[in-house]
N, C-alpha and C positions, 0 to 999 in steps of 0.2 A: 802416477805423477810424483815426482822427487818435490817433496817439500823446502821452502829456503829454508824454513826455521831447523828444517836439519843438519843443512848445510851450515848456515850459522854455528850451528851445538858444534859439529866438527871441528872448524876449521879456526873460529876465532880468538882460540891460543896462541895460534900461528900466525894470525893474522893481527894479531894484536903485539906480539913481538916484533914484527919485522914494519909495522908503520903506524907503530906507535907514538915516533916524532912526525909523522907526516899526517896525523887526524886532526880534526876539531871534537871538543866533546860532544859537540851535535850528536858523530858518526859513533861515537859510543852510544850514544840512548838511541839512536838510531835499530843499530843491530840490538843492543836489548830487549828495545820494543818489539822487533819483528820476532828472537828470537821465543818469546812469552807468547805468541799470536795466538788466540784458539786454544793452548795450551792448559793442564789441569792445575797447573804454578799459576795461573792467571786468575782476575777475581772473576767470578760467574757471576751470572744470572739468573732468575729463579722464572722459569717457563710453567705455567698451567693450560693443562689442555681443557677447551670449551668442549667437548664432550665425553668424556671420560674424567676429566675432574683429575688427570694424572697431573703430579708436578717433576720437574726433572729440574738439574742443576746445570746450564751450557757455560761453557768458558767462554769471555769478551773476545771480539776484537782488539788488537792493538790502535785501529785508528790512524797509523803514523801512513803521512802523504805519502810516503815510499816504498808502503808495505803493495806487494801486488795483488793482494786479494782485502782489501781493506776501501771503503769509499767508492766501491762502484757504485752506489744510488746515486752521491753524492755528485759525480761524474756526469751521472745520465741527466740530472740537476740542471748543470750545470750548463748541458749541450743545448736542453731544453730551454734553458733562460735566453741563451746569444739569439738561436732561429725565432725567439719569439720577439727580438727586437729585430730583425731583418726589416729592411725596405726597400723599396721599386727600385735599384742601382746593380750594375755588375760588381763583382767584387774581386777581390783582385789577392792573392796573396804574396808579399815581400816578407822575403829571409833576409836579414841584418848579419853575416858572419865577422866572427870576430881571429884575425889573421893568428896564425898558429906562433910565432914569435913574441905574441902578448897575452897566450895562453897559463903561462909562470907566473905571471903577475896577476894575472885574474885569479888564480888558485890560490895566492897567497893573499889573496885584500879580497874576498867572493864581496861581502857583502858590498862593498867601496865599489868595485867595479860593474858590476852586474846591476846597480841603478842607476849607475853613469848612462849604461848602454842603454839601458829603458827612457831614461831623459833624454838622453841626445836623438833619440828614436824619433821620442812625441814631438820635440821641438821643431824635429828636420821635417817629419808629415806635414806639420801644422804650417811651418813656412811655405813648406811645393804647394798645399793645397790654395794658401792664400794668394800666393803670386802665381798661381795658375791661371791663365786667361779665360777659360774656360768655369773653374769651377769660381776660383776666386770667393773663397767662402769661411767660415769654421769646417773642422774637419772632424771624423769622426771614424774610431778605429781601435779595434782590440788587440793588444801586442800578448805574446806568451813569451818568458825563458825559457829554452833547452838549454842542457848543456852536454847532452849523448849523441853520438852516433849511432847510426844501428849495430853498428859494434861493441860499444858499448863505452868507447874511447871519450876522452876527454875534450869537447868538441863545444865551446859556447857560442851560442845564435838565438836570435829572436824573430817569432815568425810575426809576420804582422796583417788578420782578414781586417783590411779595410773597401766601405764599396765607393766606388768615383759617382762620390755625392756631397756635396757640402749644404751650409745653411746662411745664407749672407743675413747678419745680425741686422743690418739699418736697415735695409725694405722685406725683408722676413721672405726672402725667394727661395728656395727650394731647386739647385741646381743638379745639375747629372752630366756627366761626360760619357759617349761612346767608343768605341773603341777596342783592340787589344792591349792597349798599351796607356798603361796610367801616366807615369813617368818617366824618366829613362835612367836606367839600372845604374849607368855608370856617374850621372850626374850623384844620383843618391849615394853612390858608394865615395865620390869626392868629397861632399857633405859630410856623412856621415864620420870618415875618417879625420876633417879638419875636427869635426866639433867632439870626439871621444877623444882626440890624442891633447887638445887642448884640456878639457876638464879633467884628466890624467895629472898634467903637467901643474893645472889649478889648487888639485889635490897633494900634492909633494908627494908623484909616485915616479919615480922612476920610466923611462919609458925606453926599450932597448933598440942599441944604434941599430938592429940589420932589420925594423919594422919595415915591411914594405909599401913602396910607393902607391900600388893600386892593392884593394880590395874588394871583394866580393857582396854584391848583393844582384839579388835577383827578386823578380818581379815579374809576376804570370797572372794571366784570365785565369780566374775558379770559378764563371757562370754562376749562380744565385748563392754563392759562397758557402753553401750545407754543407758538402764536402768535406771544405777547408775548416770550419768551426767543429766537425764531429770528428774530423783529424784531431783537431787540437785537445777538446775535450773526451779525447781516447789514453792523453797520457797527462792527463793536469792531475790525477791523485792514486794513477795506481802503477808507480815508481815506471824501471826504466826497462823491466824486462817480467812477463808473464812467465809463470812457472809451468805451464806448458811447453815452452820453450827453453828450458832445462833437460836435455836429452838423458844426461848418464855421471854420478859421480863415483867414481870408484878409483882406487891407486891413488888415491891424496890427487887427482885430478877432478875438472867442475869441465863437461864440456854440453857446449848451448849451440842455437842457431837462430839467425837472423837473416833478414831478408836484405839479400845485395842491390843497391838502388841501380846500377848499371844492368846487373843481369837479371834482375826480378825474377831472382828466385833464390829457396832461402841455399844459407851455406852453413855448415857449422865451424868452430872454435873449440879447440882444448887447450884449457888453462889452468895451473898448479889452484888449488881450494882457496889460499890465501890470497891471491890476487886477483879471483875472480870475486872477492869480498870487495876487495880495493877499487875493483870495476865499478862495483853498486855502490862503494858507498862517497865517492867524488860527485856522487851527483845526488846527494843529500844538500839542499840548498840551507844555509841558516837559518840561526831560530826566527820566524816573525817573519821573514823575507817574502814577499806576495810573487809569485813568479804569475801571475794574469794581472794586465790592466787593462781598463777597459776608458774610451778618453773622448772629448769632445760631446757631440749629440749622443755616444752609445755609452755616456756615462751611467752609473748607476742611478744618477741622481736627475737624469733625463727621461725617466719614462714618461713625463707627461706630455714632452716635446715627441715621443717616439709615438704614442699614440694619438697624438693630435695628427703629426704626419701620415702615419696610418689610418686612419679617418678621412684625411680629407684625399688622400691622393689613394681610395680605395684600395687598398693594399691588405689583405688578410694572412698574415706567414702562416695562420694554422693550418693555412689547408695545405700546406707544403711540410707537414709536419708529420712523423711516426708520432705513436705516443712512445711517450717514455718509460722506460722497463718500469714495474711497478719493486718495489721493495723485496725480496723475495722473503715468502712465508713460511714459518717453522709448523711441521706437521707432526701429528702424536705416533709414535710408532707401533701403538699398539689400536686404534682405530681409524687414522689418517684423518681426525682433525684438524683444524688449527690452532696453534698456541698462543695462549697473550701471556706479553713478559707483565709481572706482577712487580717485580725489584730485581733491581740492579746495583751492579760492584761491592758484593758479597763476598767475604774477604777465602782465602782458600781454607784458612784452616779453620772454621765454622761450615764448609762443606765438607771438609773430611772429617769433620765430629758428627754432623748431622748422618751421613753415611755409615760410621761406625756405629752409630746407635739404633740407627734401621736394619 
């Protein structure tokens, strides 16, 4: 398996020359972080084994949301939290795309724009669900930012599992819609477009003449929404591309493979070393920026609404549940114990003195 951090060590001279006016410093500690990952430049950890009494020095993790092997518990976390607020509703999920003509502007203002798109989001949900005759309610729904394609291209959207359920606040009902069809795609994408191209124009940005008239969203049945939430929670912290999916870097080229949504099935790309850095690191979101919100009844701050609702309208998502990966355990490699970390972020050059003196 071709490591990134190696790829990193390669290429980010070159990569660093040629869009160097085109980064944020994010995307510098970005790639520093990944490029230290594991690494013996990095601070360690002091590991003891529970039977053998061995101690060894491990390198940290980097940590960083966009490292690909960094935060999988974190992940699994994560997935496990959403299924465990599930309730008796089908679920539905809408993608929010943001048209490819306001893509330059979104690169150049990320943060400005990219919680424009998350507001205009929650507000347009929270309107359909309330003038919906059917639900006519509070509404309740978890949005994510992407900003990749499977290609790895430049591509910002927001997926949104919401389930057709709301909560009518004055007589405390408890309503549910059937159906394939939540909303209608195109109403939402009318919506959606007046009220982003407005808080754009709100914001003194710019908005360019050849924006087009219609926009894309879509809105599909995902059935008890597991699916769609372990989708989601498959790419919330371990960046935009696994390194198993890193085929071959050789010839100052980086070539990958990804999965064609048309033809389902994967294809590969060969890209100069430096631009395939470029690829990863446009989707390094800025510092603080929360790219998951969670709004309505499946707010954070709603579990006590979530389990009263669960209680009374019998409803248990555990039993709909895998458990979740457990933390993976460090084992002694001279009698296949377990290790317990004793201290942590030990600096490197006090591991190379304690080594030199052993």
């Amino acid at each position: 398996m071709i490591r990134l951090s190696s790829i990193i060590k390669q290429f980010k001279d070159r990569f660093l020359d040629r869009y160097q006016t085109s980064i944020l410093p994010g995307h510098q500690k970005a790639l520093c972080a990944m490029q230290q990952c594991r690494k013996a430049s990095n601070h360690h950890m002091l590991a003891r084994c529970t039977g053998c009494h061995k101690r060894v020095f491990i390198p940290h993790s980097c940590g960083h949301r966009s490292c690909p092997h960094c935060q999988n518990h974190e992940g699994w976390q994560w997935t496990e939290n959403q299924l465990s607020k599930q309730l008796p509703a089908q679920y539905y999920l809408i993608t929010f795309t943001l048209p490819y003509p306001l893509r330059r502007l979104a690169w150049h203002n990320q943060k400005i724009v990219y919680g424009l798109m998350l507001f205009c989001v929650q507000d347009l949900l929270k309107t359909f669900t309330q003038n919906d005759k059917q639900l006519h309610g509070v509404a309740g729904f978890t949005a994510m930012l992407h900003t990749h394609s499977r290609k790895l291209d430049y591509h910002p959207h927001i997926h949104v599992v919401m389930p057709a359920a709301s909560i009518n606040i004055k007589n405390r009902q408890w309503r549910v819609k059937a159906g394939k069809y939540l909303f209608s795609h195109r109403a939402l994408a009318k919506v959606f477009r007046a009220k982003l191209l407005k808080s754009l124009v709100d914001h003194h940005l710019q908005v360019p003449k050849n924006c087009p008239q219609k926009w894309v969203v879509d809105c599909k049945h995902v059935g008890n929404g597991n699916k769609a939430l372990i989708y989601l929670g498959r790419y919330l912290y371990k960046g935009v591309i696994q390194e198993k999916d890193i085929l071959a870097c050789k010839d100052g080229k980086v070539t990958y493979r990804y999965m064609d949504a048309k033809a389902k099935q994967y294809r590969t790309q060969t890209v100069a070393g430096e631009y395939f850095l470029w690829l990863l690191m446009q989707h390094v979101l800025p510092k603080g920026f929360r790219k998951v919100r969670c709004y309505g009844f499946l707010h954070p701050c709603s579990k006590k609404i979530i389990a009263l609702l669960q209680l009374i309208l019998r409803f248990n998502p555990m039993t709909m549940l895998k458990k979740v990966k457990p933390r993976a355990k460090l084992s002694c490699k001279h009698c296949g114990a377990d290790m317990q970390i004793i201290r942590t972020m030990i600096p490197p050059a006090f591991v190379l003195q304690t080594a030199c003196s052993t």
